[in-house]
N, C-alpha and C positions, 0 to 999 in steps of 0.2 A: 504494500500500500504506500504512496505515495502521500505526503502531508500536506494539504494547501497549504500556500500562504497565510501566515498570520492562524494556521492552527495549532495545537496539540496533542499530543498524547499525555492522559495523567495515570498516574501511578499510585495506587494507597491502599492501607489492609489495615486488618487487628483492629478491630473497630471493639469488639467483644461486646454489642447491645446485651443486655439484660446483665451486666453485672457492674456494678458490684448489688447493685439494688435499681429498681426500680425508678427511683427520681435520678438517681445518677444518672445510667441509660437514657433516660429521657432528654438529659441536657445534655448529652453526645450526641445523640441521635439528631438535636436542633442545629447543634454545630454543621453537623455532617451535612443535612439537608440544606443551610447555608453557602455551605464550602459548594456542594455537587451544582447547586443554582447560580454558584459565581460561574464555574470555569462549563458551563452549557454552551458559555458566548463564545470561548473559541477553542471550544474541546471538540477535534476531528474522533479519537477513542478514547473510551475509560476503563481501567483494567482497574477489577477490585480484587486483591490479590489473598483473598482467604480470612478466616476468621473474622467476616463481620457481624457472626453471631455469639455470643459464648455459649450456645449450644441451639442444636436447629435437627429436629428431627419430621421428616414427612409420611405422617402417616397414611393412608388410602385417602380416607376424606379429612385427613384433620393435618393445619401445619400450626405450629406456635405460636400461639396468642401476642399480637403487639408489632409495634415495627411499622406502621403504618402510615407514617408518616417519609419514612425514607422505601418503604416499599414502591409506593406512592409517587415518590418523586424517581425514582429509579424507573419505572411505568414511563410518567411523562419526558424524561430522555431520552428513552429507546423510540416510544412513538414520534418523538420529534427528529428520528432516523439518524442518532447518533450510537453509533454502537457503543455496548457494554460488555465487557468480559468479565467473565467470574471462576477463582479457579477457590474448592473449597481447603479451608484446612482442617486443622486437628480437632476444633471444636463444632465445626461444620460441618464433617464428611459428611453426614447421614443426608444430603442431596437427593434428590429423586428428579423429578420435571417439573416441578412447580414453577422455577424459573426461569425455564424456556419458556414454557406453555401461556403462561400468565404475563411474563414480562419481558420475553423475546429476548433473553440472555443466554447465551452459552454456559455451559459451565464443565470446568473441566476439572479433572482428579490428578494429574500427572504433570510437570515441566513441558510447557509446548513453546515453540519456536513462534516467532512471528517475524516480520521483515518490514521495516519503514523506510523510506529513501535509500532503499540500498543497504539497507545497517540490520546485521544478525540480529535480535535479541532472545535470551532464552527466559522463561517468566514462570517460576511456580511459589505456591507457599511455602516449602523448605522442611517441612517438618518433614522426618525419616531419611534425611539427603545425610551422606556423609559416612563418616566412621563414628562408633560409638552408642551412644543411646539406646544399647538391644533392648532393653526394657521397655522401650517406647514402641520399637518395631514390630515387636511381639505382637503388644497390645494392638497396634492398628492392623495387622492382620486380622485378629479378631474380629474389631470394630469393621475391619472392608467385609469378614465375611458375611456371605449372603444368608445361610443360614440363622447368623447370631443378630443380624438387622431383624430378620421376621420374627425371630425367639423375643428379641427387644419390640415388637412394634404389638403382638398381644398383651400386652403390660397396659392398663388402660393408660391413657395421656397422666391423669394425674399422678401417676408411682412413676411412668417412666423418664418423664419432665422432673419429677420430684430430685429423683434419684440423680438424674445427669446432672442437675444444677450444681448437687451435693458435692459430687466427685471433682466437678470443673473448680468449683472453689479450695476446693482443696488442691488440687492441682496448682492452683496460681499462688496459695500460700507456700506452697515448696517451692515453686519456681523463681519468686517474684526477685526476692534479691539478687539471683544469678542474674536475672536478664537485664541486670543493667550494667553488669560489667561485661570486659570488652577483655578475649584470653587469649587476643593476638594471632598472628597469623599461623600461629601451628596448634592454636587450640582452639580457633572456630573452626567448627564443623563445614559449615556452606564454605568457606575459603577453601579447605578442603576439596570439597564437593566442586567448586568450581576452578581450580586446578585441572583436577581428574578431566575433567566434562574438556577443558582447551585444549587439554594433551589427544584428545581426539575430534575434535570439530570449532572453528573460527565462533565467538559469537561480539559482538562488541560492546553487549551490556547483557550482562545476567542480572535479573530482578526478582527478590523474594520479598517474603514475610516473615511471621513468624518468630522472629529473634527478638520483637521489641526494640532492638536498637536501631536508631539512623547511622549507616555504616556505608561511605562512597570509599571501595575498596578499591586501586590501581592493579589487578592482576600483572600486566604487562605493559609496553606501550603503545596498546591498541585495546584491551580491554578492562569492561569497570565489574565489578561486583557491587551492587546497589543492594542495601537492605534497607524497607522503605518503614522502620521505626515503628511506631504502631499511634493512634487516637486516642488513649486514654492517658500518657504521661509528656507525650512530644508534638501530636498531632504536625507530624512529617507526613511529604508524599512528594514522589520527582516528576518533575513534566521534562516530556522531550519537544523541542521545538521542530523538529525535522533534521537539525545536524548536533545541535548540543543535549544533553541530557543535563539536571540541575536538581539537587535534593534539597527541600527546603521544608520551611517549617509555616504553616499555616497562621501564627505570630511570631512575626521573628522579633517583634520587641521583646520578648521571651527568652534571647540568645541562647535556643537549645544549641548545645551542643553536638555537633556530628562527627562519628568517630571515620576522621580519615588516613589511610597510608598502604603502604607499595609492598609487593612481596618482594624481600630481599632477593638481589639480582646476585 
């Protein structure tokens, strides 16, 4: 795809609606529907790159109570014929068609390629990439298989809901202080992972999620590893203009900070 003039590509994830609570969610979610109605005026694509739910399960007739407000406005972009991409993560797998079907989004499971003015890029949420984490890989074989979806989806909504939210929060109590520190280039995982991925195929921006941190990574001198931070502590996301790509922060009066540097040569 080729980018007019004067358009973009944006980039954003980790939104995690429904947590911590209720009213929190609710003032993310205003953020976000703000933020998506700025950049409609010159966003050619939007790539929401996983976890914009802290959990999201589709049952036959029943999806998740709430949301309705960026569901909503997610609707009125795509009908206004700007595409949206959607790739889930760890708290979202459990995807079905609701949001093809309902809001003309894609949505993908796995790292896909895409191509703008000529420029590789490779784009997933990150979760399972890498060396490490068997504990994690385990479990989402589980969670991918098919059988342990339907074992989970006779669970009436209220235990099955009940239960995921239990787990997700505990999950971010163990995680939360790891994911703000940054273990350098031989102890992140995706750095890793995106290594591996060059040594067999060109791409000139790899884009994830997942990690919570904003990370413009220099692989080489032609490629970036981009981690696009998350909306609940940096509210990060990178737009590519057609030749530059740029990770920035939604307030930069804020001076988040972005962790950037080079894989020693």
């Amino acid at each position: 795809m080729n980018i007019p003039a004067g358009k973009k590509v944006y980039f954003l994830s980790d939104f995690h609606l429904g947590a911590p609570d209720a009213a929190a969610s609710l003032q993310r979610e205003k953020l976000i529907v703000e933020f998506l109605e700025e950049i409609r005026k010159d966003a050619a694509v939007i790539f929401i790159v996983g976890d914009m739910f802290d959990f999201w399960y589709e049952y036959r007739l029943v999806v998740p109570k709430g949301y309705v407000r960026l569901l909503g406005k997610l609707a009125e972009i795509t009908d206004a014929g700007i595409p949206v991409h959607f790739f889930v993560g760890n708290h979202d797998m459990w995807m079905k068609d609701y949001f093809q079907q309902e809001l003309n989004i894609p949505v993908y499971f796995e790292p896909k390629e895409f191509e703008f003015n000529g420029q590789p890029f490779l784009v997933g949420h990150g979760d399972g990439l890498g060396p490490g984490d068997h504990g994690y890989k385990f479990i989402k074989k589980i969670f991918r298989n098919p059988v342990c979806q339907w074992l989970f989806g006779i669970l009436p909504p209220y235990v099955g809901v009940g239960l995921a939210n239990y787990l997700s929060r505990r999950s971010r109590r163990m995680t939360g202080a790891v994911d703000e520190k940054f273990f350098g280039e031989k102890g992140e995982w995706l750095i890793i992972y995106c290594k591996e991925v060059l040594q067999q195929k060109f791409y000139k921006y790899l884009i994830f999620g997942h990690r919570h941190l904003p990370i413009d990574f220099r692989m080489n001198k032609d490629s970036r590893y981009i981690n696009l931070g998350d909306w609940i502590r940096y509210y990060t996301y990178a737009e590519f203009d057609g030749s530059n790509m740029v990770l920035k922060s939604r307030f930069p009066e804020q001076e988040v900070k972005i962790v950037r540097g080079e894989v020693a040569q």
